[in-house]
C-alpha positions in Angstrom: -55.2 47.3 4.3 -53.7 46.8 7.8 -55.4 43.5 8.3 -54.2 42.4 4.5 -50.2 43.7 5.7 -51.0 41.4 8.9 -51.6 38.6 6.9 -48.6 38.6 5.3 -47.0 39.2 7.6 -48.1 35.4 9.3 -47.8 34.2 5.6 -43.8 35.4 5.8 -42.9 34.3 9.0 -44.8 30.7 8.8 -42.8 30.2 5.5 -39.4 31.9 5.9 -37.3 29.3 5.6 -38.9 28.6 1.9 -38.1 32.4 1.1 -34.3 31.9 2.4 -34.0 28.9 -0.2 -35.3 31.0 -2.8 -33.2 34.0 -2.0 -30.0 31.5 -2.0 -30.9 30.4 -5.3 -32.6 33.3 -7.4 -29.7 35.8 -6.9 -26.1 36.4 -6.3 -25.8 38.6 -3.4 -22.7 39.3 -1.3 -23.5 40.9 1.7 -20.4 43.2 3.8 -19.3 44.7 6.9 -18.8 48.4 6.0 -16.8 48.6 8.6 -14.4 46.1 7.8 -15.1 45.5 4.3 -15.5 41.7 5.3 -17.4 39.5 3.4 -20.4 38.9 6.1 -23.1 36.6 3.9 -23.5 35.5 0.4 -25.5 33.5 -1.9 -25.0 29.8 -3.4 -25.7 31.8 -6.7 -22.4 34.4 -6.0 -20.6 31.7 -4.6 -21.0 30.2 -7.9 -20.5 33.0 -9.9 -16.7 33.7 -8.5 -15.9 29.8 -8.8 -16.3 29.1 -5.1 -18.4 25.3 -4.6 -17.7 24.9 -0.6 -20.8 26.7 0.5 -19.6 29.7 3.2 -15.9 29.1 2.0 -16.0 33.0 1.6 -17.2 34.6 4.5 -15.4 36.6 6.4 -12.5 37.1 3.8 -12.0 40.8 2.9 -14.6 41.8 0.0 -11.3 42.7 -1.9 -11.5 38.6 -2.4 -13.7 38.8 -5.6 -12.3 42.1 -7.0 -9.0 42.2 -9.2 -5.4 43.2 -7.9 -5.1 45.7 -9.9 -8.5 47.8 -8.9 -8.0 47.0 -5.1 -7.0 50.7 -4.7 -9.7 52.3 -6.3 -12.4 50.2 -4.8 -11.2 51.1 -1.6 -11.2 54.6 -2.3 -14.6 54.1 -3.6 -16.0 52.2 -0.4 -14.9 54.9 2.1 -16.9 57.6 -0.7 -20.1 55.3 -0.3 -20.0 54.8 3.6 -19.4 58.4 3.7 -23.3 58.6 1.9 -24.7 54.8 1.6 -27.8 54.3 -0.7 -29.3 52.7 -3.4 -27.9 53.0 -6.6 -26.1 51.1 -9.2 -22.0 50.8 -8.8 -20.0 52.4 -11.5 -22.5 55.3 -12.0 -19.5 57.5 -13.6 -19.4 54.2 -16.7 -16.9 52.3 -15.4 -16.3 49.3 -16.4 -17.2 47.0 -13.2 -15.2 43.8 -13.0 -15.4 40.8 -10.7 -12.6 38.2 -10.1 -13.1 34.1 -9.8 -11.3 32.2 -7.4 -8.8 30.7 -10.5 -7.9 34.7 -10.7 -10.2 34.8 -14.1 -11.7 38.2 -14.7 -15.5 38.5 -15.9 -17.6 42.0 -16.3 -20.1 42.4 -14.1 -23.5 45.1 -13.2 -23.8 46.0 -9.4 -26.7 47.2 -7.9 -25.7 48.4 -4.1 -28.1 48.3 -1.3 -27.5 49.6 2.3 -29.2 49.4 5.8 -28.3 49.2 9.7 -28.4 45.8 11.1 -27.7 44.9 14.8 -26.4 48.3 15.2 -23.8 48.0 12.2 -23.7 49.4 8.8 -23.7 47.1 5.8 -23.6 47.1 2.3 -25.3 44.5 -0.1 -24.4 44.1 -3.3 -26.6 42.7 -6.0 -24.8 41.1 -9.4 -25.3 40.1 -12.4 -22.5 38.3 -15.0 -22.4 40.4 -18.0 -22.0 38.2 -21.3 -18.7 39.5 -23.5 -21.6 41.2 -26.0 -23.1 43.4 -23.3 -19.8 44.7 -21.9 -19.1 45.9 -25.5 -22.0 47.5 -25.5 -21.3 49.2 -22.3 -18.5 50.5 -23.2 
């Protein structure tokens, strides 16, 4: 076992730059600062996703970028409950209804997986989404 974990391990490192690409382009991911609730990384696929085409054009911006007006309260509220206990779980585990928000202020449901983990001695969250199609939200709801 050990010496099949050390193999992949040379396998990963020897082609990491191939497993960055694919990461960029299999998933939209928008990685944040817990701290500051800053938009830290994120995918070509999320960039996408919210309407964004310059490539980094949203890093650093406050996470409360993608996320409509009128739920910036509650998500805020909701960020300093999850830094309180950060783990994996899907957001919106009480049914709510999860919306993102495009850069032409469009609104568009979306499912969020969160993800969280200490790196470089600072906490931060990931957050994994998927575009919901208008026939899923209803069922949702």
């Amino acid at each position: 076992m050990k010496e099949l974990l050390t193999e992949l391990e040379v396998f990963a490192a020897s082609d990491e730059k191939a497993i960055q690409d694919y990461v960029q382009t299999a998933r939209a991911v928008v990685v944040v600062d817990l701290a500051t609730h800053r938009i830290i990384y994120i995918t070509r696929v999320a960039e996408q996703l919210f309407g964004y085409h310059m490539h980094n054009e949203l890093r650093g911006l406050p996470l409360n970028t993608l996320i409509p007006e009128s739920k910036h309260g509650a998500h805020t509220g909701h960020l300093k409950e999850y830094d309180k206990n950060p783990h994996s779980r899907p957001m919106g585990e009480t049914h709510m209804k999860l919306v993102g928000k495009r850069r032409n202020g469009s609104e568009f449901p979306v499912e969020i997986h969160l993800e969280s983990m200490v790196l470089r001695g600072h906490r931060i969250g990931i957050a994994i989404i998927s575009a919901m199609d208008k026939k899923q939200a209803n069922h949702e709801e």
